[in-house]
C-alpha positions in Angstrom: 0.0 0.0 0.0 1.1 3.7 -0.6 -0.7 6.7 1.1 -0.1 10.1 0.6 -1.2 13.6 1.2 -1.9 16.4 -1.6 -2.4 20.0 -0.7 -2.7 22.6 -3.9 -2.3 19.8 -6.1 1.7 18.8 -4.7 2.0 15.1 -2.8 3.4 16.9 0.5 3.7 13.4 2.7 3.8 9.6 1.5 4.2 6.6 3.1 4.4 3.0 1.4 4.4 -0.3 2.9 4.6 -4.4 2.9 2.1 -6.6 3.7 2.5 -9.9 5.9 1.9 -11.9 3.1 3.3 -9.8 -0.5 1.4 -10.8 -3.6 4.3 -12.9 -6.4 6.5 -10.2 -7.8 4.1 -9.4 -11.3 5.4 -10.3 -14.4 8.1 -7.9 -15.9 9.3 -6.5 -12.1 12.0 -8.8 -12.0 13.9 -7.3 -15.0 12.8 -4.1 -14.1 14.4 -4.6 -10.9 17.8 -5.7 -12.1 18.0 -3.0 -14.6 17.5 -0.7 -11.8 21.0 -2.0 -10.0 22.5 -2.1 -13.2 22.2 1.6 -13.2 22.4 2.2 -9.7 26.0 0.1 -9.7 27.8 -2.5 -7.8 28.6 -0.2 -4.9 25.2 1.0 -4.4 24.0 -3.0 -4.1 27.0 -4.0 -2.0 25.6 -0.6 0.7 22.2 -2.4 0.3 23.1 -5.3 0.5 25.4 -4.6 3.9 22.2 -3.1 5.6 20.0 -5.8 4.7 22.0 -8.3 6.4 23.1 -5.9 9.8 19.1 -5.3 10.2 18.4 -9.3 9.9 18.9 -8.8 13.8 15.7 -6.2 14.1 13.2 -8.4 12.3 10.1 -8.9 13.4 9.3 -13.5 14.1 5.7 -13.1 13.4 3.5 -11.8 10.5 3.0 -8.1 10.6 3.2 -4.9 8.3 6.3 -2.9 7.9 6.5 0.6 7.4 9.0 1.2 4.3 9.1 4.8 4.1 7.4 7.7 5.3 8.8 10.8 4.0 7.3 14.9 4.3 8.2 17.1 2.2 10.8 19.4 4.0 8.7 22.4 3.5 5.6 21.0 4.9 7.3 20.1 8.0 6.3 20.5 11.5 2.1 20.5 9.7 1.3 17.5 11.5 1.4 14.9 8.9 2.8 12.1 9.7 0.0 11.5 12.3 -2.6 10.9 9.5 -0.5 8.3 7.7 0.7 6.6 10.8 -2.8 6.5 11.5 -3.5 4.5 7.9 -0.5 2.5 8.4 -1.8 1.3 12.1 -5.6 1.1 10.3 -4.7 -1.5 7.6 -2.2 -3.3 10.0 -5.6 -3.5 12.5 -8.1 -4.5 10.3 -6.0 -7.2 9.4 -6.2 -10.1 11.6 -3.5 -12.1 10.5 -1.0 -9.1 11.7 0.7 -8.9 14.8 1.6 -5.3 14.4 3.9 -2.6 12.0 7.4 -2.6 12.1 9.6 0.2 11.0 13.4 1.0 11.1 15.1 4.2 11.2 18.5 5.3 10.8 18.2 9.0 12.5 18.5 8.8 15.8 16.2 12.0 16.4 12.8 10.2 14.8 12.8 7.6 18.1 10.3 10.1 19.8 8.4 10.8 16.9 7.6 6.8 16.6 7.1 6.6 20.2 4.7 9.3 21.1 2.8 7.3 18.2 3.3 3.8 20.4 6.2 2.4 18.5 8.3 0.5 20.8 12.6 -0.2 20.0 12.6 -3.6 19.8 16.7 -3.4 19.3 19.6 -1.1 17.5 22.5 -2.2 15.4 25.5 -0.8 14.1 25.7 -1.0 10.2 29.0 0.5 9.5 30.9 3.4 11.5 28.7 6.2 9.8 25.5 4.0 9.7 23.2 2.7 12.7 20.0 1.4 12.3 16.9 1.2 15.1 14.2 -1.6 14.2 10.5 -0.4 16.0 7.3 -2.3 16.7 3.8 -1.5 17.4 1.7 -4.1 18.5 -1.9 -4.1 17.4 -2.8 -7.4 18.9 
């Protein structure tokens, strides 16, 4: 799912995320995939790559939601809009009875309260490389 937020015609907030169960990857995504690291290059996959495996540690053992990305646009922040698309995140997650929860990680140490006034709980924090640490979340819906 993606959610965003519009105001004067601009998308001023989004937020995307997975599913417990994803759909098969549709026809046509693989390719479009690898020709996105083709362009993107070796080193860029390799960073990827090295984050995917340090934040093994933060994962969530039972189905849930994860939070990809939730992103305002810098001029729009500090409006409050985050709330409404945590809200949707937690709304899908809780309609959904085969989720535990939403899960999110962060790298910026300064969004921990953020995620916690909104009942996020740190469920752990690792060290990706000297210049990169990571802090995996959980909110429990059930």
């Amino acid at each position: 799912p993606l959610f965003g937020i519009v105001r004067n015609g601009q998308l001023v907030a989004a937020a995307t995320m997975t599913l417990p169960n994803e759909p098969m990857m549709p026809p046509g995504a693989a390719g479009l995939r690898d020709a996105t690291w083709r362009q993107l290059g070796d080193d860029a996959r390799a960073r990827y790559e090295t984050y995917a495996e340090a934040t093994k540690a933060l994962a969530i053992p039972h189905p849930h939601h994860h939070l990809n990305m939730i992103g305002v646009r810098t001029s729009q922040k500090g409006h409050k809009l985050a709330r409404p698309l945590l809200d949707a995140v937690r709304s899908v997650a809780e309609a959904d009875p085969g989720s535990s929860g939403v899960s999110l990680t962060t790298e910026t140490r300064s969004n921990l309260p953020l995620y916690q006034h909104f009942g996020y709980e740190v469920q752990g924090h690792v060290r990706v490389s000297p210049d990169l640490e990571s802090w995996g979340l959980f909110l429990r819906c059930r």
